[in-house]
ROBARO-258271 format. One line per 8 residues: number of its first residue (from 1); their letters; for each residue x, y, z of C-alpha. Coordinates in steps of 0.1 Angstrom, whole numbers, plus 5000, padded with zeros to 4 digits. Each point is the difference from the previous one (the first is absolute). Layout:
BEGIN
NUM> A> X:Y:Z  ...
REM end
This chain:
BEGIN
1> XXXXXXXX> 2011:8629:8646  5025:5011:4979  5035:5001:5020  5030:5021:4988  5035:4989:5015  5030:5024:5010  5031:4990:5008  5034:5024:4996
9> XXXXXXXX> 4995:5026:4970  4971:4972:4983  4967:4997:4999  4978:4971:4980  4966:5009:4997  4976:4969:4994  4973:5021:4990  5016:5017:4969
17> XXXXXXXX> 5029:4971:4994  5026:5029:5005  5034:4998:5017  5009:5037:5014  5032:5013:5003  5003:5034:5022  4963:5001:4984  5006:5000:4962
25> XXXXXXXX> 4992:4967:4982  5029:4971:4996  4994:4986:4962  4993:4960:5006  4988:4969:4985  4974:4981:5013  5019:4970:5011  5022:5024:5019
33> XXXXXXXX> 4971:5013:5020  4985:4965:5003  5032:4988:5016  5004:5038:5023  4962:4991:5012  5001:4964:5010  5036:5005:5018  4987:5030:5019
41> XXXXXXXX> 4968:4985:5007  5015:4969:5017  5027:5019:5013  4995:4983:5033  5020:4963:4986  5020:4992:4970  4979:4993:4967  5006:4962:4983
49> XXXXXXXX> 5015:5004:4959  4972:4981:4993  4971:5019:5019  5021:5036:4986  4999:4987:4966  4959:4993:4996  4996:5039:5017  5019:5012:4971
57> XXXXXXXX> 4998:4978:4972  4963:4981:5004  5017:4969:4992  5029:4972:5009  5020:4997:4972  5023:5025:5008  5039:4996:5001  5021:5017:5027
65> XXXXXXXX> 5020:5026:4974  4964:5010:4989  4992:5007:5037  5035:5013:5003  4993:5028:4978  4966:5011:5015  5022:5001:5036  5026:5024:4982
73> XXXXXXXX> 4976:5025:4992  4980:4994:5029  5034:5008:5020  5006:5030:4975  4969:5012:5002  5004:5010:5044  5035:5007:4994  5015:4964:5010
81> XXXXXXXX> 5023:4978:4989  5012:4964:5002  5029:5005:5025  4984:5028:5022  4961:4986:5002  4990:5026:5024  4963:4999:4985  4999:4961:4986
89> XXXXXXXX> 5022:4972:5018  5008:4968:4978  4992:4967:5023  5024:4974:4987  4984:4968:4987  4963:5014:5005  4992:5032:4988  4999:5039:5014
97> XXXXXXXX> 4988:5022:5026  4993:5037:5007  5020:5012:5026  4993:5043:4996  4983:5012:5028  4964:5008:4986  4969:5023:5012  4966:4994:4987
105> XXXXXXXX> 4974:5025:4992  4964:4991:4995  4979:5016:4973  4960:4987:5004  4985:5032:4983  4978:4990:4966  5018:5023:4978  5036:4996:4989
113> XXXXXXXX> 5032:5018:5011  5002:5031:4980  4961:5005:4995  4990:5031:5005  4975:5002:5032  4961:5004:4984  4998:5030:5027  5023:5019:4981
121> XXXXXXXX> 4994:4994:4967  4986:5031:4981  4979:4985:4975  4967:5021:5009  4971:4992:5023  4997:4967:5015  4979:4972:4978  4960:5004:5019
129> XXXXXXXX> 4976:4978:5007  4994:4970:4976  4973:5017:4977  5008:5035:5001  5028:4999:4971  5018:5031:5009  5037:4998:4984  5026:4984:5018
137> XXXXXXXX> 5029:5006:4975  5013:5022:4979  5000:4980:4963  4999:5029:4980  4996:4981:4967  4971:4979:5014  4979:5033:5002  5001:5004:4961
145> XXXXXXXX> 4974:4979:4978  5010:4973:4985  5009:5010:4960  4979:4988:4973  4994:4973:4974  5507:4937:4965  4988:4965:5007  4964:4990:4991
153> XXXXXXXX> 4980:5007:5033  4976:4970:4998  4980:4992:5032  5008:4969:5014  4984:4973:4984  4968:4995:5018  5010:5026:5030  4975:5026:4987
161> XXXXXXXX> 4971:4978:4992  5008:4982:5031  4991:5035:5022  4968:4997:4975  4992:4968:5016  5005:5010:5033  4975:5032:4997  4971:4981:4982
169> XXXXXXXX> 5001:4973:5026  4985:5030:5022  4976:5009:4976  4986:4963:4996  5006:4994:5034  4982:5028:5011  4973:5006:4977  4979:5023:5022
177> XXXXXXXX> 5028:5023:5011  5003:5018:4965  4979:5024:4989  4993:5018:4966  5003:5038:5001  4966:5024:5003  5010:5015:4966  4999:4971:4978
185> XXXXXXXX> 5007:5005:4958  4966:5008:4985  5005:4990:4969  4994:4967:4996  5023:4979:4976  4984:4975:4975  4979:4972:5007  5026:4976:4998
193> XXXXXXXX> 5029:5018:5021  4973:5010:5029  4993:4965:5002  5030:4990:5003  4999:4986:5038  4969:4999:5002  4987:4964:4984  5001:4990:5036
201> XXXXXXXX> 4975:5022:5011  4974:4981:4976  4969:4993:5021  5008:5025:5032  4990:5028:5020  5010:5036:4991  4991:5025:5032  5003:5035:4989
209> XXXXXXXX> 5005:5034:5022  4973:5007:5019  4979:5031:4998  4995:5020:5031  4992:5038:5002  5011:5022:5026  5030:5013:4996  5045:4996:5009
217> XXXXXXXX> 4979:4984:5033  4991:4967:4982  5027:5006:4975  5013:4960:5014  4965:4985:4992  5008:4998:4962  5031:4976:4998  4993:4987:5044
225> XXXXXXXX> 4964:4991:4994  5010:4982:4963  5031:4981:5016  4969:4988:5029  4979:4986:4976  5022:4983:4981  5014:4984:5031  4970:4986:5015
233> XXXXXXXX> 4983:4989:4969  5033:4980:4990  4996:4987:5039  4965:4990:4985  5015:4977:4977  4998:5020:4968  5028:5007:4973  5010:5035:5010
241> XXXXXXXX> 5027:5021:4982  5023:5019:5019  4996:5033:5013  5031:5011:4979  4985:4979:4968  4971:5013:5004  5013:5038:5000  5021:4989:4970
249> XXXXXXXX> 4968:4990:4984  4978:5032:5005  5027:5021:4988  5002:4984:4968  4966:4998:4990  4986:4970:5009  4964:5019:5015  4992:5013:4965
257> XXXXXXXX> 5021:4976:4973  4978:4971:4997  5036:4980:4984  5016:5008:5029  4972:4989:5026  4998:4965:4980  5041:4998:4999  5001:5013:5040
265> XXXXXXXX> 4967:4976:5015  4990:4978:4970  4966:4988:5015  5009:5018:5037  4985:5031:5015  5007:5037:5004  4994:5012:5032  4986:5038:5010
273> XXXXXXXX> 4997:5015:5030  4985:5032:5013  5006:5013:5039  4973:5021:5008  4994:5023:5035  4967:4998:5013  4999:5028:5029  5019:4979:5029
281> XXXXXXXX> 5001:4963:4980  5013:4989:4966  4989:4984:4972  5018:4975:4977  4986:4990:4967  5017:4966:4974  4995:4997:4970  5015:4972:4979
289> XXXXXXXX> 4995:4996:4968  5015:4979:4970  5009:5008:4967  4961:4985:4989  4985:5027:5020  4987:4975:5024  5002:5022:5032  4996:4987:5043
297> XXXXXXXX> 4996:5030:5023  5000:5001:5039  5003:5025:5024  5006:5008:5039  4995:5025:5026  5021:5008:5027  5010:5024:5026  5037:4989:4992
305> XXXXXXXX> 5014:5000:4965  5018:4968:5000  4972:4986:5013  4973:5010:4978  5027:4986:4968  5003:4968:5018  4961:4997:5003  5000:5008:4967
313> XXXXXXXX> 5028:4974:4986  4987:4977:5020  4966:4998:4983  5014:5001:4964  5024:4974:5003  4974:4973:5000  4987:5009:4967  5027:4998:4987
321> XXXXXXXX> 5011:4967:5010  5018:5008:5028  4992:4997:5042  5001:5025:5028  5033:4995:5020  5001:5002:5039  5021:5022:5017  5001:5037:5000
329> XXXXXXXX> 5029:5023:5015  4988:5026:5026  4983:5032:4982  5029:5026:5015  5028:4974:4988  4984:4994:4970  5000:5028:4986  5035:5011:5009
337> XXXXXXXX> 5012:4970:4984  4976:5014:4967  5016:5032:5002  5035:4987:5003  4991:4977:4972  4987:5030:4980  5030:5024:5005  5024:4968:4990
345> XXXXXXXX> 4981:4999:4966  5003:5033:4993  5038:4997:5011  4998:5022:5026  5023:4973:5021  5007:5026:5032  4963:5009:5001  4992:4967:5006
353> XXXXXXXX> 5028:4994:5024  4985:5029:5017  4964:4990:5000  5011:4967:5018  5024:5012:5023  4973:5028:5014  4975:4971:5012  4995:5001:5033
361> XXXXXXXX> 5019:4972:5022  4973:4970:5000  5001:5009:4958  5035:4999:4996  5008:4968:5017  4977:4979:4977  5016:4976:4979  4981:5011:4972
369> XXXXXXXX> 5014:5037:5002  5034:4988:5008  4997:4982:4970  4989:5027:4976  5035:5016:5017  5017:4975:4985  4987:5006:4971  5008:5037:4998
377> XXXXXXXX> 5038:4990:5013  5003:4978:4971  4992:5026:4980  5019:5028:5014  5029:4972:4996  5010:4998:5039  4998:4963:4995  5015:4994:5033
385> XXXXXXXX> 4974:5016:5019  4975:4988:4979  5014:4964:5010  5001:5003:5038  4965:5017:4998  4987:4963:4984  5021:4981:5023  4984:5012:5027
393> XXXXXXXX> 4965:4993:4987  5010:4963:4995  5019:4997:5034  4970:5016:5020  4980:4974:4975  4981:5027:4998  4994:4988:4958  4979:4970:5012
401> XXXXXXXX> 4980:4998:4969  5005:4983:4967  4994:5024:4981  5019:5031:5017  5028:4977:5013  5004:4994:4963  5003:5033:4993  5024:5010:5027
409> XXXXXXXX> 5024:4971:4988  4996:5012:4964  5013:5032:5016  5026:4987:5016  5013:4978:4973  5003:5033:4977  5018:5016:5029  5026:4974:5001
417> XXXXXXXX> 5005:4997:4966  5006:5044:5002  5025:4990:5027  5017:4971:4979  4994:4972:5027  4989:4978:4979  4996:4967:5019  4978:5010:5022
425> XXXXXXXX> 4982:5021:4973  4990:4967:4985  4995:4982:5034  4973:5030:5001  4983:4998:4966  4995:4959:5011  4984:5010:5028  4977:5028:4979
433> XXXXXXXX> 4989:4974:4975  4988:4973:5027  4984:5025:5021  4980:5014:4964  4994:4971:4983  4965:5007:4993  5004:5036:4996  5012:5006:4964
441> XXXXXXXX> 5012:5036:5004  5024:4992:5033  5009:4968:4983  5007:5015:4964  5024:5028:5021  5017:4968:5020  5008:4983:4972  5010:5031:4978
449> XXXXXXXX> 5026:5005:5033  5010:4965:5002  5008:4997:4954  5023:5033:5007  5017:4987:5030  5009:4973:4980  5010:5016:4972  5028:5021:5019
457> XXXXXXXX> 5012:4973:5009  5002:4988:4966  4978:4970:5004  4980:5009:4970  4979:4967:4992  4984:5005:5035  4993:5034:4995  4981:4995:4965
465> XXXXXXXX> 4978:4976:5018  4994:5024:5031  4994:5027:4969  4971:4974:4983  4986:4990:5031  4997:5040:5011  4987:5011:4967  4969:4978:4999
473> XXXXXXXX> 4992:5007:5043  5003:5036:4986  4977:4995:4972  4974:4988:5025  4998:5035:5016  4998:5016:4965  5025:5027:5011  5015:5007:4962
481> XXXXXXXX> 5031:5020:5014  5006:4970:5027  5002:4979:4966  5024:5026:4985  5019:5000:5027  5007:4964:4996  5005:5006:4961  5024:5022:5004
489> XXXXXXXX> 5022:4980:5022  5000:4975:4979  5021:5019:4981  5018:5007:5028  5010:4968:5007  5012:4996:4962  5020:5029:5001  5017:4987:5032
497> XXXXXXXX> 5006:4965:4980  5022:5017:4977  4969:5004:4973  4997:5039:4993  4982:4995:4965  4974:4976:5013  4998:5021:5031  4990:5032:4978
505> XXXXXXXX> 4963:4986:4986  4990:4998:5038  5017:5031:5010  4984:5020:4969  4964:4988:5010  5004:5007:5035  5010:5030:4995  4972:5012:4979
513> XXXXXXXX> 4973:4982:5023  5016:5020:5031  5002:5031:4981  4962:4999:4987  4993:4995:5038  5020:5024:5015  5020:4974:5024  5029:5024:5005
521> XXXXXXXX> 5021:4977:5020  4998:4969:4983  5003:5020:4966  5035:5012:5014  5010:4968:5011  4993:4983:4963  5017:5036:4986  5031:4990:5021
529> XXXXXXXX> 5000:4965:4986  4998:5011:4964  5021:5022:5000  5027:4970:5017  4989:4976:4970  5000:5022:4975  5038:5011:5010  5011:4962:5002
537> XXXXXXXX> 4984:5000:4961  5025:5031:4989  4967:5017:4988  5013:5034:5009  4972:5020:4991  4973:4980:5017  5018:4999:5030  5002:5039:4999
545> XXXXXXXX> 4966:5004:4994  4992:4976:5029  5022:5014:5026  4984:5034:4995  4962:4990:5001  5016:4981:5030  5015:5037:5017  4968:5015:4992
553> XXXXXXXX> 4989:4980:5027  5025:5008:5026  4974:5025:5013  4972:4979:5006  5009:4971:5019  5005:5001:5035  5031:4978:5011  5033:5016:4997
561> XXXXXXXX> 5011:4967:4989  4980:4996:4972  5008:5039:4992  5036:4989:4996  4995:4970:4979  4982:5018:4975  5030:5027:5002  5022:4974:4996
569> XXXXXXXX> 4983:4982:4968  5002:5037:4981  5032:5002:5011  5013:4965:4987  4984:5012:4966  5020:5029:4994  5029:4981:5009  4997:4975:4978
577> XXXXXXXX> 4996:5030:4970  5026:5014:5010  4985:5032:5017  5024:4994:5033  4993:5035:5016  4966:5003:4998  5001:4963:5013  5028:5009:5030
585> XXXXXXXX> 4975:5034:5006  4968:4972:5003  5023:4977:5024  5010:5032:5021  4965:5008:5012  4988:4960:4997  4999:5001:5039  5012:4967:5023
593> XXXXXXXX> 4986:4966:4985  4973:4981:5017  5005:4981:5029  5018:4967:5000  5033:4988:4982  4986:4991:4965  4990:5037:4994  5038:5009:5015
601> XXXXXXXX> 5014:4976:4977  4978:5007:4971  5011:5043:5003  5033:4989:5006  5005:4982:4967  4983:5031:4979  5023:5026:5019  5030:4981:4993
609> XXXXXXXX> 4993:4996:4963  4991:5034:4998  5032:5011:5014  5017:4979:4979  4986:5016:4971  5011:5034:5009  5032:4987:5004  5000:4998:5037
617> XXXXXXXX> 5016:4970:5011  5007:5012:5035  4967:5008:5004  4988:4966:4989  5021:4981:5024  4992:5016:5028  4963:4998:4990  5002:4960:4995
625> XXXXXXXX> 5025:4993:5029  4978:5017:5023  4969:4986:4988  5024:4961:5002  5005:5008:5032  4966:5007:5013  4980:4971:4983  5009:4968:5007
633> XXXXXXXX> 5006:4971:4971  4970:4985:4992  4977:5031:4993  4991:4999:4966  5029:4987:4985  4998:5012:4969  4997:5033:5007  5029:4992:5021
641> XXXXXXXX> 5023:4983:4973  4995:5032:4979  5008:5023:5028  5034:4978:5002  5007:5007:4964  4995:5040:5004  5022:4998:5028  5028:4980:4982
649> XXXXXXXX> 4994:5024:4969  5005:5025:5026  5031:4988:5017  5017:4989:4966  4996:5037:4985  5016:5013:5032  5026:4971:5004  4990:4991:5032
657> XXXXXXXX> 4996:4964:5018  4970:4974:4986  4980:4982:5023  5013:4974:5020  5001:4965:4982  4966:4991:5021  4979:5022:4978  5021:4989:4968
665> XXXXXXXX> 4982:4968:4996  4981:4990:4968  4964:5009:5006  4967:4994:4982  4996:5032:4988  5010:5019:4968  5022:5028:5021  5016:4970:5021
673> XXXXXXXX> 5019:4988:4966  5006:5032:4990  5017:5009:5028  5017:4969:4999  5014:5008:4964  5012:5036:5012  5018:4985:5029  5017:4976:4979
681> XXXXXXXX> 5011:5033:4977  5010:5023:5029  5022:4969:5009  5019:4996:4971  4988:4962:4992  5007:4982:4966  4979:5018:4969  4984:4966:4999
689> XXXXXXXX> 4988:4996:5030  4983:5036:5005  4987:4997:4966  4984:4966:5013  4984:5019:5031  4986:5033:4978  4988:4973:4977  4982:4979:5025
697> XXXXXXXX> 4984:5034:5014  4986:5006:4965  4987:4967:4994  4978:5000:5034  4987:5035:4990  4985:4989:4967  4991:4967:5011  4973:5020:5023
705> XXXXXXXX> 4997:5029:4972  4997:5032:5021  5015:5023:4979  5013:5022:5026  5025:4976:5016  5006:4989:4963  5015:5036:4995  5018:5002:5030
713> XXXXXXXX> 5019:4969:4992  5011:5010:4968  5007:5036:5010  5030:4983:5024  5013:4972:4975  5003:5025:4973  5015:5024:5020  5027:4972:5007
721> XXXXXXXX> 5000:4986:4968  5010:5036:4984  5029:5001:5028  5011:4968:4984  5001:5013:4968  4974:4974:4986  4976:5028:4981  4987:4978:4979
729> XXXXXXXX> 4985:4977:5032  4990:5034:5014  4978:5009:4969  4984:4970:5000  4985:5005:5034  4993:5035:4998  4982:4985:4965  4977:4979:5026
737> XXXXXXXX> 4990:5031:5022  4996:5027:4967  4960:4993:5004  5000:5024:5033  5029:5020:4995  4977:5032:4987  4987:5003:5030  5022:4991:5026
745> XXXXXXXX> 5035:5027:4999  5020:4966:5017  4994:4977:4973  5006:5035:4975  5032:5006:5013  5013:4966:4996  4983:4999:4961  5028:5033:4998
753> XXXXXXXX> 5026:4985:5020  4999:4967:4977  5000:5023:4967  5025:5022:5012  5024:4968:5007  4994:4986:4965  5010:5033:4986  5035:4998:5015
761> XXXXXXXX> 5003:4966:4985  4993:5013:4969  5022:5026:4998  5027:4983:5017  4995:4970:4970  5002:5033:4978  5036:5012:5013  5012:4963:4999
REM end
């Protein structure tokens, strides 16, 4: 049951983790709806700190002004305060209760709130009998044939790359859930950048498209009856590439390029498989071969598809070297799951949510379908949904075994991490890698979840083990774009370390090993993170010729979220050359960031820059003081530090109040000192002493050699050092910056600015 509470003008729905307000959606974070749902859930007492504190944080060590805070938004949030406490009442000494009148309603159906009823959905004639293959869907592009054969506008240090992080941690975590597109490039690159990836494949199991006569009817069979067989000969024990690697694969060549086969499967097999209709029965036929031309056949017959393939797979796997597994899904489920699977391949992501939500009741309250739901929320990027969907599977403990309780955690974990809840996001991937400790594939995804985890929260010696450990579970499978995966957030992780020229070598071969096999979503994510590290390098034109492979993507992925960061990384770009409307064009249509504060945070610190480019400092403080406002210290600090130095840039242009002295503390970070440095100049301190502070900003900023924050640095002290009148200090750091200034119209204008001063010195010496 999933139980929505009302009370006043509020409603907080479990199912969707929504608080309502007169029925339109109150923005929250998830410790404030942690601390709304266990108050209103034990409504009928007063709730101990202690016991309030584990509901929302998951753990002890919390003090009271952290909890404070949560209870001031929570209070916010239903329109409460601390003196009125109509909603929440504090109980001295002990803790709070929930004193609003409440009324519950109880949802028990298997679909979600807002699904539409399968009754009414128009999406053609009802699926028939197992074995008849009439169309259930509407997947237009699976009925073709598969083809053949002016202030620098940095980002915040690692705010960019940080989002980067953040996206790939679904891809790794989720390696099932993304799918290549039908129309895959057919022309294959060279040897050596189709490989690319792909070592890890060495000694595995390729499944091609199946091929099955008859018509738009049995258009599903091609990529359904492929993803099937891959599946249960994997279940058999056998190295078996992914249904998106193995797409990738046959779309660049590897069927008729012997180099490619060897590179793909080394000593492993490719697999064939025909469908064919025998009056009221069907007929599946294998054949693998390997690239000696040794060749092992079988074949079954069956009155249901599904059935005949898994006669079929089940006879081959044996030879070679692999068992029959038990278990088999019933034939009608079966093959809805196959043609859900199919349309989600061919990225047909609302025919599959259509195919599973027109199952008939019994259907659609199997785990296994409510699963593959899941799967096609996560996609759509209603991650929320998505999430309740899988808790309700594990509540139910309807995800008894290993295996598929596995997979539902991995699930889960990616969800969280979407949602920014990270504790429990880790909590989950612990769980995931006990439950699939001898299952390489759920285990490789568990630990891939766990290493990025860590990473955002900047434990980065954990996550390179979790990262090593992952890579060689993954290799086990012999899933080359799993492996890839893991390659590429490697770089990732050294982009997010501060290390944007390492980070590049892993990014560059990532994104040609995604890009030969047509992994759309994981190629935008890398695009997104080069363009971020090549930006942080003050390589202009590589960042520009990044962003806009990255845009050419916006298209083809399927989460808005990941549709704006792309946006956003072509945007960045042509700020940073200078090109400020076509960027402030970009950033109008960018649409609303993902969910969660870091991507808030993270658009917040490239609108503010931007503005602050085009000479919009009214536009930039807002921007940053309502983005301060909304995400709490201790969100990616970083990103925050730099979205306090835009808003002090801001507020100094316009002459208006700094921060309070709470946020004017020396930080870590390069923007904390800088900030520092223009505080001490707005305030009219001793030359010395703000000369001491720009100077300790720059020497951080080369000590960790990003050349970005280098620049910004030396923009500001020159700036103040030409005020002072000292040109000759001036030159010399606009000397140490000349390297970039070509490229980037910042580190131009102060080249002119520095000439232009030495000029009047000249010609004053002149007159004198």
């Amino acid at each position: 049951m999933t139980p929505r509470y009302r009370f006043g003008r509020y409603q907080l729905d479990t199912a969707t983790r929504e608080l309502l307000r007169d029925g339109v959606p109150v923005a929250l974070q998830a410790r404030v709806f942690e601390c709304l749902l266990c108050l209103i859930e034990h409504r009928d007492r007063a709730v101990p700190r202690d016991e309030l504190v584990e509901a929302v944080f998951r753990r002890a060590d919390v003090s009271d002004a952290q909890l404070g805070q949560v209870m001031v938004r929570t209070r916010r949030a239903v329109g409460d305060d601390g003196q009125a406490q109509h909603t929440v009442r504090t109980v001295p000494r002990y803790g709070f209760r929930w004193v609003a009148p409440v009324e519950v309603d109880e949802d028990g159906e298997a679909a979600l709130p807002g699904e539409v009823a399968p009754a009414s959905m128009p999406i053609g004639p009802p699926l028939p009998p197992a074995g008849t293959l009439s169309p259930a869907a509407p997947p237009s592009r699976l009925a073709e044939p598969w083809p053949d054969g002016v202030r620098p506008s940095w980002p915040g240090k690692r705010a960019a790359i940080a989002i980067a992080a953040l996206v790939l941690i679904l891809l790794v975590a989720a390696a099932a859930w993304w799918s290549a597109r039908q129309h895959l490039p057919t022309d294959a690159p060279d040897a050596a950048a189709a490989d690319a990836g792909a070592v890890a494949g060495q000694d595995a199991l390729l499944v091609l498209p199946t091929r099955v006569d008859g018509g738009e009817d049995v258009a599903w069979v091609r990529l359904g009856l492929m993803d099937y067989l891959g599946d249960r000969l994997r279940r058999g024990g056998l190295a078996v590439l992914s249904s998106e690697s193995a797409l990738a694969a046959h779309a660049r060549g590897v069927v008729d390029r012997p180099e490619l086969f060897r590179g793909t499967l080394g000593r492993g097999w490719l697999l064939e498989s025909e469908a064919v209709r025998e009056g009221a029965s069907w007929r599946v036929r294998l054949a693998a071969r390997d690239g000696g031309g040794v060749v092992h056949a079988a074949t079954g017959a069956a009155d249901d598809l599904l059935e005949a393939a898994r006669l079929a797979a089940d006879r081959l796997a044996p030879r070679l070297g692999g068992t029959a597994p038990d278990g088999t899904d019933a034939p009608g489920l079966a093959e809805r799951l196959q043609r859900a699977r199919a349309a989600m391949l061919a990225d047909e992501i609302d025919a599959a949510r259509a195919i599973l939500l027109a199952a008939p009741e019994l259907q659609r309250a199997q785990p296994r379908l409510q699963y593959q739901l899941a799967r096609v929320d996560f996609r759509a990027g209603d991650h929320e949904r998505g999430l309740a969907r899988l808790d309700r599977l594990l509540d139910a403990d309807a995800a008894s075994e290993p295996v598929f309780r596995a997979q539902v955690l991995n699930a889960r974990g990616a969800m969280l991490v979407r949602l920014e809840r990270l504790d429990e996001a880790e909590a989950t991937y612990d769980a995931a890698a006990a439950e699939a400790a001898e299952h390489p594939a759920e285990l490789g995804q568990a630990l891939s979840g766990r290493a990025v985890v860590h990473a955002m929260n900047g434990r980065f010696d954990p996550a390179l083990a979790d990262f090593g450990r992952a890579r060689v579970a993954l290799q086990r499978t012999g899933d080359a774009l799993a492996v890839a995966r893991i390659d590429a957030n490697l770089g990732i992780l050294e982009a997010d370390r501060g290390r944007p020229a390492q980070a590049l070598p892993f990014l560059d071969e990532a994104e040609q090993a995604f890009s030969a096999m047509g992994a759309v979503n994981e190629l935008a994510t890398v695009l997104v993170a080069r363009t971020g590290a090549e930006l942080r390098l003050l390589r202009v034109g590589q960042a520009l010729a990044a962003g806009e492979r990255a845009l050419a993507l916006r298209d083809r992925v399927a989460d808005p979220a990941q549709a704006a960061a792309l946006v956003q990384a072509r945007s960045g770009a042509l700020r940073l050359a200078g090109r400020l409307e076509e960027a402030a064009a970009l950033a109008e249509v960018r649409g609303p960031p993902g969910p969660g504060l870091t991507p808030r945070l993270e658009a917040a610190v490239g609108d503010a820059a931007l503005a602050l480019a085009r000479d919009r400092p009214d536009e930039a403080l807002a921007v940053a003081d309502r983005a301060l406002a909304e995400v709490p210290a201790g969100v990616q600090p970083e990103a925050r530090a730099w979205l306090l130095l835009r808003r002090e840039q801001a507020a100094l242009r316009l002459d208006r109040p700094l921060r309070a002295a709470a946020d004017a503390d020396l930080g870590t970070f390069v923007p904390d000192r800088l900030r520092r440095a223009l505080r001490l100049r707005q305030a009219g301190r001793p030359a010395a002493e703000v000369d001491a502070a720009f100077a300790d900003a720059l020497s951080l900023a080369e000590r960790e050699g990003v050349p970005a924050d280098i620049a910004e640095v030396v923009l500001a002290y020159a700036d103040w050092l030409l005020r002072e009148g000292r040109q000759a200090e001036a030159a010399a750091l606009a000397g140490r910056v000349a390297v970039w200034s070509p490229a980037v119209p910042a580190l131009a204008g102060l080249q002119a600015r520095v000439a232009a001063a030495a000029d009047g010195d000249h010609e004053s010496d002149a007159s004198d």
